[in-house]
C-alpha positions as CSV (number, residue, x, y, z in Angstrom):
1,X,94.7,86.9,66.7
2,X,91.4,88.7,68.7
3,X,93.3,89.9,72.3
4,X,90.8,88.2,75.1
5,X,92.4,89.6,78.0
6,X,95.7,91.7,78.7
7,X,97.3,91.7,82.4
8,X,100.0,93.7,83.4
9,X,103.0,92.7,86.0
10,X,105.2,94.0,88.2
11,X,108.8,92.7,89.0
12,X,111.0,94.4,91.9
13,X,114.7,93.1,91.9
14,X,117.5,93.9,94.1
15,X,119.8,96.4,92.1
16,X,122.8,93.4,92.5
17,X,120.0,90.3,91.2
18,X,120.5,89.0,87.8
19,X,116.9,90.0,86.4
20,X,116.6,87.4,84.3
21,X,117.7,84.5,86.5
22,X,117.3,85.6,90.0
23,X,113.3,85.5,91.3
24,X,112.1,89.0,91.9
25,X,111.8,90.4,95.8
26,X,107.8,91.1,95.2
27,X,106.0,90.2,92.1
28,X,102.8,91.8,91.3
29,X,100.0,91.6,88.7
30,X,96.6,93.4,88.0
31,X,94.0,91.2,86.6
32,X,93.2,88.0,88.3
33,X,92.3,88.2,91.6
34,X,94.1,85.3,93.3
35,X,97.9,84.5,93.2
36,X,98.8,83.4,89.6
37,X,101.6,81.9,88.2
38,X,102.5,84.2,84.7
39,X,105.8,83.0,85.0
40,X,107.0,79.4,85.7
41,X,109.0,79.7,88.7
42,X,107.5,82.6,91.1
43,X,103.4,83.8,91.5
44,X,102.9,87.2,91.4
45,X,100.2,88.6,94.0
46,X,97.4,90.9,92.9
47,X,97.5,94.5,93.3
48,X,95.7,97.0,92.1
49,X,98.3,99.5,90.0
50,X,97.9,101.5,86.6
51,X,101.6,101.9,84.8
52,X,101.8,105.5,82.5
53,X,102.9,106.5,79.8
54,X,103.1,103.6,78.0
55,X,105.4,103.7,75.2
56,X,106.8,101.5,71.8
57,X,110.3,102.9,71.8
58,X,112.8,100.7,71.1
59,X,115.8,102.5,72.1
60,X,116.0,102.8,75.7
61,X,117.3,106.5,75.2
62,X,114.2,107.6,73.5
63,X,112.0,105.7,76.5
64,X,110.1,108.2,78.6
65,X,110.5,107.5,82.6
66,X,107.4,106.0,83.7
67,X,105.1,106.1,87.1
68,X,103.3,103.7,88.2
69,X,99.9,104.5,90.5
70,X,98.9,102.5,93.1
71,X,96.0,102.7,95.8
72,X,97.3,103.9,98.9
73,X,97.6,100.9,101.6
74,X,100.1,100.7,104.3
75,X,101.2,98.0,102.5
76,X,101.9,100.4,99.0
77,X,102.9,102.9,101.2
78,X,105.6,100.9,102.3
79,X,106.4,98.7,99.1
80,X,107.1,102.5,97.3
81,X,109.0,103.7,100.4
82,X,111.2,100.1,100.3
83,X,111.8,100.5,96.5
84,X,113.2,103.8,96.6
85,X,115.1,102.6,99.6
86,X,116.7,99.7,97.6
87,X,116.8,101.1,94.1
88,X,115.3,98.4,92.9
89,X,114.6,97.5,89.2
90,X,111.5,97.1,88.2
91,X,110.5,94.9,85.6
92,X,107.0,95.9,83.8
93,X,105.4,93.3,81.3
94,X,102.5,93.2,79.3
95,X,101.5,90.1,78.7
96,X,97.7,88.8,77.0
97,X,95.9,86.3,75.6
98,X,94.0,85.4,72.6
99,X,89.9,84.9,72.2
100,X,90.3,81.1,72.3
101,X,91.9,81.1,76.0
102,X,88.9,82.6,77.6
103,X,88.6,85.6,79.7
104,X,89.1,84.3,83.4
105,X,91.6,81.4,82.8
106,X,94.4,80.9,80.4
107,X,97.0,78.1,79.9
108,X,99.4,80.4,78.9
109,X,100.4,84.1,78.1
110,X,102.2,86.2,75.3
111,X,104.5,88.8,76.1
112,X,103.8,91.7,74.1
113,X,105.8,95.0,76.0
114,X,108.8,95.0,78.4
115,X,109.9,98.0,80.2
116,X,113.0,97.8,82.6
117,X,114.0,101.0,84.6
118,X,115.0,102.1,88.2
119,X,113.1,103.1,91.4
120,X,114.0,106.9,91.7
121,X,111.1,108.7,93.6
122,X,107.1,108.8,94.4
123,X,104.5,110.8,95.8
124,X,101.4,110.5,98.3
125,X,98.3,111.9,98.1
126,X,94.8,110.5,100.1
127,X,94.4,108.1,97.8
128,X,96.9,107.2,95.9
129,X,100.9,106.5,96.0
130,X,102.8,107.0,92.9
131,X,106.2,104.9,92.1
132,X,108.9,106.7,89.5
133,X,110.8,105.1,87.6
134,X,113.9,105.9,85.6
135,X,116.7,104.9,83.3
136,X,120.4,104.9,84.0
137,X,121.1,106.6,80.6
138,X,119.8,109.5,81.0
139,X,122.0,112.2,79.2
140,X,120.9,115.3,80.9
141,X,122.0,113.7,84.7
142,X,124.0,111.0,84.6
143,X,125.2,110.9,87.4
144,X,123.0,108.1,89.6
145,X,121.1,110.2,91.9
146,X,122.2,108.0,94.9
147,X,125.5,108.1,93.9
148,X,126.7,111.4,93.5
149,X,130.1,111.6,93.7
150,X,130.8,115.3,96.1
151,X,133.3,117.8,95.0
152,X,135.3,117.4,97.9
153,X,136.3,113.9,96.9
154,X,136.3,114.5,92.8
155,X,138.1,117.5,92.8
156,X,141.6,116.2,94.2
157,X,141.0,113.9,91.8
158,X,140.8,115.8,88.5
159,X,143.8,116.8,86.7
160,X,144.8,120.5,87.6
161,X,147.2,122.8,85.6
């Protein structure tokens, strides 16, 4: 199969939705330049964004973090700002086509890469805003960074000799 055309989405749930059920809270994509339904049930708005690193682990504990770059609007100012806010998950697919669909409009796509992680930080610069993401298993802190847990409540909690 000759690839026509890839596009790439963007899926930000609320950290209590059901990701695979419940629609997301914004739904982005980064090819077509109208509103475009990639899934059934929602459209996903275009924005402009760029996703790095990509990666084909399959084991989400070998899965580097990822950032993903937008241009710096109000409105991706504030959609970055939100997401941290909310630690949402955000869903990233990679989805294309093949030569016999056409460039501009296809009847349907073909997933080909899933990434699921966690809204942790970004950064601002004058022209771009940059979302992290990262995984809840991360060995080294485990600890959710949101939910750290303070000595002062842990410690009468341990078991002392």
């Amino acid at each position: 199969m000759a690839v026509r055309g890839i596009v790439t989405t963007l899926d930000f749930f609320e950290i209590d939705n059901f990701v695979g059920t419940d629609p997301p809270v914004y739904s982005y994509q980064n090819h077509f330049p109208e509103d475009r339904y990639i899934e059934a049930s929602y459209a996903s708005e275009y924005n402009s964004f760029v996703v790095s690193p990509l990666s084909n682990a399959r084991d989400i504990s070998n899965m580097p973090d990822a950032t993903i770059t937008f241009v710096a609007t109000a409105a991706n100012v504030d959609l970055v700002e939100e997401a941290i806010a909310n630690q949402y998950i955000v869903g990233i697919g990679i989805l294309r086509w093949n030569a016999n669909e056409g460039i501009d409009d296809p009847s349907g796509f073909n997933l080909f890469a899933a990434f699921f992680a966690t809204a942790y930080g970004g950064s601002l610069d004058d022209s771009t805003v940059t979302l992290e993401l990262k995984h809840y298993s991360n060995t080294v802190t485990a600890d959710l960074p949101w939910r750290k847990i303070p000595w002062t409540i842990v410690g009468p909690l341990s078991p002392r000799r």
